[in-house]
N, C-alpha and C positions, 0 to 999 in steps of 0.2 A: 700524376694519375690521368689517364686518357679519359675525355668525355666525351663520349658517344649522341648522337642526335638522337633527337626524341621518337624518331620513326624505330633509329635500330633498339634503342632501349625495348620500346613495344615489340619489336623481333625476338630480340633476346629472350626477354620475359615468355614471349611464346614456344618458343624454340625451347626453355629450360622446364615450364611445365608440361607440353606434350614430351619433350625428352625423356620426365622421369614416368609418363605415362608410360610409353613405348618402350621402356627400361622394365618395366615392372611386366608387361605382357610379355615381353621375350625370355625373361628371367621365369616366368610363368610356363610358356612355353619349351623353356629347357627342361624344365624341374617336370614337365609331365613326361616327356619325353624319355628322360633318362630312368625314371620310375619307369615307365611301361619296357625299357628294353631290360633294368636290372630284375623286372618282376618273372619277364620270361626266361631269364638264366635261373633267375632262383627258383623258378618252376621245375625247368628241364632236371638243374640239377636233382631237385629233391624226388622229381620219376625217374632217373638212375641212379638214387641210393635206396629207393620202394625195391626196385628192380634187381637191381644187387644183393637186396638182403631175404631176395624172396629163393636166389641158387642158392648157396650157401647150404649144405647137408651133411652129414656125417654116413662114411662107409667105412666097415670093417674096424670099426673103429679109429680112423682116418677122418682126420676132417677137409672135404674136398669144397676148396670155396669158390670153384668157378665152372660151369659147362668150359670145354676146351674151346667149343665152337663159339662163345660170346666174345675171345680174344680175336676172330677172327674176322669179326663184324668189322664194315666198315671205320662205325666211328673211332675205333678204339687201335686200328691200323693206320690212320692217317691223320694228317694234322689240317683238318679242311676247313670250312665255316665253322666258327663255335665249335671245334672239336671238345669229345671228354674225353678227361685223362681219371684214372681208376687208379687206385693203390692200395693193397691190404697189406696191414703190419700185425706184427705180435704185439701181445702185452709189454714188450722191450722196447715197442717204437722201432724193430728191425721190417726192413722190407720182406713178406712173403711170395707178394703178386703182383704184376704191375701191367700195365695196360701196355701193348706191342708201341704205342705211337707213343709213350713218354721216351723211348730210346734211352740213351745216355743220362736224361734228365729223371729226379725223381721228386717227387709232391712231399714238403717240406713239413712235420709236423708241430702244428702251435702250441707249446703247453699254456699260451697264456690267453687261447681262445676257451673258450665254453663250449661243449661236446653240442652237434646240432643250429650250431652259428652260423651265417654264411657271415663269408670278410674276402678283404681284397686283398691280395699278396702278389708276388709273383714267382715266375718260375723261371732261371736265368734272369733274360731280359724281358721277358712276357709276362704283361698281367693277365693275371688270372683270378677268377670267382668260383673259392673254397668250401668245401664244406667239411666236418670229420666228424665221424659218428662212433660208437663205439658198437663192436662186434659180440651178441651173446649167441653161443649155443646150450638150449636146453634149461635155460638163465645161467649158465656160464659167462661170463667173459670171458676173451679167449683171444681179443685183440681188437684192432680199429680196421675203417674204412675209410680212406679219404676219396674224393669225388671234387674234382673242377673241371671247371668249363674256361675255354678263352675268351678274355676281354679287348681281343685286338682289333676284332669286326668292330666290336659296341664303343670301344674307344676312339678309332676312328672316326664313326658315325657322328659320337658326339662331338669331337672335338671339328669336323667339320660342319657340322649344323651351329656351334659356336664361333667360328670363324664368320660361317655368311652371316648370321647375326651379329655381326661383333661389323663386319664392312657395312652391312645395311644398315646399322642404327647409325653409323658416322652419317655416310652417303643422305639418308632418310634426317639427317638434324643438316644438314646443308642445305639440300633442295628446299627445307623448309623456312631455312632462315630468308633466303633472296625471295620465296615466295612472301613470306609474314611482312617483309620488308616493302614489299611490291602495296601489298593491301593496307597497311600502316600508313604508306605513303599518298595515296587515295584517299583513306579514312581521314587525316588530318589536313587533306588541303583547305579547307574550312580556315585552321588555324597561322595557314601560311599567308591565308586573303586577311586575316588580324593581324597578323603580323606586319604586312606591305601595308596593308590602311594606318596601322598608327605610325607609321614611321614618317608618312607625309602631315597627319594630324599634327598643327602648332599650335601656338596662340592666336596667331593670323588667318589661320586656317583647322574651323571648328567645322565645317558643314559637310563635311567627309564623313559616310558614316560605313561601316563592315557590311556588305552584303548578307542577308543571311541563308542560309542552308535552306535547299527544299525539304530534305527531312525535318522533321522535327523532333532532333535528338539530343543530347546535353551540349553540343558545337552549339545547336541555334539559340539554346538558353543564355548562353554564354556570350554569343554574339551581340542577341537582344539586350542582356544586362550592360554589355558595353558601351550599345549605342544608348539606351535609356543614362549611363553614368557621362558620356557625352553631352547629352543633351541637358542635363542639369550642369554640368560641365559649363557649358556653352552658357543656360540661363546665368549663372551663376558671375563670370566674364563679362556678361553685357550689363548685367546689375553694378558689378565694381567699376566698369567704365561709367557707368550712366552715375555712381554713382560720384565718381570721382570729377567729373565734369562738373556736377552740378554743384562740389562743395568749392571747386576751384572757383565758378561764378559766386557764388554764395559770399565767398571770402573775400574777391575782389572785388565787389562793389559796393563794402563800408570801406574800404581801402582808397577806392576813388574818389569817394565821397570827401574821408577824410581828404584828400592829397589837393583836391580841388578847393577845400574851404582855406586849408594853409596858405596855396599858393596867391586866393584872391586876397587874403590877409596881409598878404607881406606886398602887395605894386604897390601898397601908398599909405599915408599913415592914418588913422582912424583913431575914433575917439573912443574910451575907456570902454562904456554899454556894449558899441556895436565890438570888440575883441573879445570881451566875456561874453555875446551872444554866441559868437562862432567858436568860442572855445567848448562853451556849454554842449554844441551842438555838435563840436566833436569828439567830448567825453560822450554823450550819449551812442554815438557810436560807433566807440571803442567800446562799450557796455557788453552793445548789441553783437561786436565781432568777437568780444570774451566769452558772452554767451553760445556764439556759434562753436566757437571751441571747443569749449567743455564738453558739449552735446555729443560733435562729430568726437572727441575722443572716446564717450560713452560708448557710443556706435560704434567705435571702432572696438572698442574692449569686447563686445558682445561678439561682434562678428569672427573675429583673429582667435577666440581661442576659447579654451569651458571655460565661463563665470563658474568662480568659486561662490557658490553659495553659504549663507553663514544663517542656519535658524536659532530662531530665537523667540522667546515671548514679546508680541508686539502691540501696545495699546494702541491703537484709531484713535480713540477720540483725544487722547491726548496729540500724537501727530495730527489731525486733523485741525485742531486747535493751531496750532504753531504753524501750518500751513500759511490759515488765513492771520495771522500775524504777521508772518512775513512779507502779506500781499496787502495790510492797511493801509499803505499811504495808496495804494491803488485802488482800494475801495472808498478811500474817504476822498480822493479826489473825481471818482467816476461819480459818485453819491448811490452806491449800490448798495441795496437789503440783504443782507446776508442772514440766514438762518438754517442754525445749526441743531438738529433733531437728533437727541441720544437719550434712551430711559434710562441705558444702564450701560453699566463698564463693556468695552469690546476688545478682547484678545485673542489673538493669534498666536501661531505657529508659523512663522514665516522669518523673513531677509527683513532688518527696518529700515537699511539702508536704501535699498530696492525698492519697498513699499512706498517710503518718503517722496524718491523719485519718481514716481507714478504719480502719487494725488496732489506733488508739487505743480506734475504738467500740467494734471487733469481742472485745478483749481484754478490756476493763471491761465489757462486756455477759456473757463467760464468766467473769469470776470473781464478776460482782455474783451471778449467777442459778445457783452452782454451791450445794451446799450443804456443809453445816461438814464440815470437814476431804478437801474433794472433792477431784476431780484436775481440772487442765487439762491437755494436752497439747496443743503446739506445734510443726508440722515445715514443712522445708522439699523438696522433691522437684523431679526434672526428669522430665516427659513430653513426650514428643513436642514437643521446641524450646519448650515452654512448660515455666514455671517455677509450681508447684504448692503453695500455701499452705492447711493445715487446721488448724483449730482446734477439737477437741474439748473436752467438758466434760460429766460425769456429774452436771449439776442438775438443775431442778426440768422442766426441757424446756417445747415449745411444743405444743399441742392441734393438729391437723391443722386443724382446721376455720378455723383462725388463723393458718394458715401465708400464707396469701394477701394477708393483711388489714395482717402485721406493716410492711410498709415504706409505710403510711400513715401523713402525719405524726399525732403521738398518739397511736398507738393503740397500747396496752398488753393485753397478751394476757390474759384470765382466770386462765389460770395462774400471773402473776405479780403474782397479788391478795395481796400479803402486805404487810403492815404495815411488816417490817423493810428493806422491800426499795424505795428510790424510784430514779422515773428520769421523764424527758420525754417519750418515745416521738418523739423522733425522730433519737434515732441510727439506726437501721436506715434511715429515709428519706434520711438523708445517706448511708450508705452505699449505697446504692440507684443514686441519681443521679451518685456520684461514678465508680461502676464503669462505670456505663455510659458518662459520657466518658470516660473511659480506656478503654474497648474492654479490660475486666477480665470475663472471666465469674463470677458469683458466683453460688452456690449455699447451700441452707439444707435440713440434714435435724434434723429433730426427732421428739422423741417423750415422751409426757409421763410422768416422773419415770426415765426413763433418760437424756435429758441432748439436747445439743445439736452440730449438726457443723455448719462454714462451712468451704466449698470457695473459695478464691480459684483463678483461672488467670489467672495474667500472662502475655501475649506478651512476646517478647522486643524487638518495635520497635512501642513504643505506638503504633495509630493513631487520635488522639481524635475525640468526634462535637462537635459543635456543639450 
């Protein structure tokens, strides 16, 4: 199957509906045409069968059907433009009278016409336009009249007015198609400057962007959209590099860490304490590099493709509970206050798996960052058909200026530049994106060395984003 470019398809397409325009008007203009020449035959004829049945008289008892001098007329001597040919018969259908210019020829009677029809026949090899009437004297019958006219002018006519229409409508779908073709070709160079712009667009090369059209027509919509899916494009690219940078340091330097306490391990031999301290020291971590894993793989699951979402009835304050179990030995070793505020039962509609991972971050991010002997506090509330989760904590807090920054992966606030203090910086990005499909508002107030507040609002009938 041939495939045509995009310009001639838009020719085509034009060429085929002005075609059947200019099909329909010619075909219009035939059809009046041939009406107004068959209306004036079938006029003429019928004022020479008026004409003829006005001679027609009876003498001596004789019926005489014609002045002698009407045979003598012009039209009825000669076979010239539109001649008429005349013919009277008897009730037998025998010839009585015939017009001097039929000659040898005579006007053929129809029985299978209707008396007063006109119809097209011919005579010899001439068409002709018939008429046959029937002949009363006195309401007698007495025989017929036939009356045609030739159709050799009028056929002519039309069949050459059919011809120039028949080369002009070819001739007229040419001219138009190189012209459609010419303006098709113009109208889309818009889409040929897209075409040459992404062909150089790589990976290496995103700052290339489509010029756009001075019009402002569905091209520069188009183009716009491009360069705007570019440009996230582009964000998008430097986020997976930036990202990927940073999990590669992230990864290799408990790596070093590790590789460095081994190797100072093994130049010489040491006594039992100090090998279980450096052992200790790099199980914890391997903790810390198992933790980065896990994360980064959350991260990744989020990013790479739809979370499948799973709802389901979800208790708070049960997982709330089980949080800070998990996190005992880290509060009984910080010497932190934990207290936990619920009147009554809190269920959801949501992921628990999801949820868990959220107030797991959210809870070991408030006691890692409180300071010795601090408080957390934990409550549950109902507002307005939403179920209301906060999480305070009187630590070391977060800088305003950082507040914006915090739920990018890695990134660890200034203020929680302390030695004794590690972490990945991408919990808060897991929390981030998890709220956000869960249709969770989350919120973050801080302030530095007065402490930290996370606002959860759950709806009561999750409705996740994609």
């Amino acid at each position: 199957m041939i495939q045509l470019s995009f310009k001639n398809k838009i020719a085509l397409n034009y060429i085929i509906t002005t075609g059947l325009l200019i099909l329909v008007v010619f075909s219009a203009i035939y059809s009046i045409v041939k009406h107004t020449v068959y209306s004036h035959i079938d006029e003429n004829i019928n004022i020479e069968i008026q004409n003829h049945l006005k001679e027609i008289k009876v003498e001596k008892g004789k019926v005489i059907l014609i002045d002698e001098e009407e045979w003598s007329e012009r039209e009825h001597n000669t076979v010239d433009v539109n001649p008429v040919f005349v013919e009277f018969l008897d009730l037998n259908k025998r010839i009585i009278e015939k017009a001097p210019n039929l000659k040898t020829e005579t006007l053929e009677f129809k029985d299978s016409v209707e008396d007063y029809k006109l119809f097209d026949t011919k005579m010899g090899e001439n068409a002709i336009r018939q008429i046959q009437v029937p002949l009363h004297i006195q309401n007698k019958k007495i025989g017929y009249i036939i009356v045609a006219m030739s159709l050799a002018d009028s056929k002519m006519v039309l069949n050459n007015l059919f011809d120039i229409m028949s080369f002009s409508f070819l001739a007229i779908l040419f001219l138009l198609f190189f012209i459609a073709r010419f303006f098709a070709g113009r109208s889309i160079k818009p889409i040929n400057a897209i075409i040459n712009t992404s062909k150089i667009i790589t990976k290496d090369n995103l700052k290339t962007r489509i010029p756009l059209p001075k019009s402002r027509d569905e091209l520069y919509t188009l183009s716009k959209t491009i360069n705007s899916l570019l440009n996230r494009i582009e964000d998008a690219i430097e986020r997976e590099k930036q990202f990927t940078s940073d999990a590669s340091h992230e990864l290799r330097t408990p790596l070093t860490v590790i590789k460095g306490t081994l190797e100072v391990l093994i130049r010489k031999p040491r006594d039992t304490s100090e090998y279980k301290e450096k052992i200790n020291y790099c199980i914890n971590e391997v903790d810390h590099l198992n933790t980065l894993v896990d994360q980064l793989l959350l991260m990744a699951r989020f990013e790479n493709q739809k979370q499948s979402i799973n709802i389901e009835s979800v208790y708070l304050n049960s997982i709330l509970l089980d949080v800070l179990t998990l996190n005992s030995e880290k509060i009984n070793k910080q010497g932190i206050n934990v207290k936990f505020d619920a009147q009554q039962d809190y269920y959801i509609q949501s992921d628990n798996f999801l949820i868990i991972t959220v107030l797991r971050n959210l809870i070991s991010n408030a006691i890692k960052y409180s300071n010795e002997s601090g408080q957390v506090s934990i409550s549950l509330t109902k507002q307005n058909d939403k179920t209301i989760c906060k999480i305070e904590d009187n630590g070391i807090g977060i800088a305003k200026a950082d507040l914006e920054s915090i739920f990018n992966p890695f990134f660890r606030s200034n203020s929680t530049d302390h030695p004794q203090i590690k972490g990945t910086g991408l919990g808060l990005s897991i929390v981030k994106r998890i709220t956000g499909l869960l249709n969770i508002k989350f919120k973050i107030e801080s302030e530095l060395e007065v402490g930290t507040t996370v606002i959860l609002s759950f709806p009561d009938n999750i409705k996740t984003l994609s």
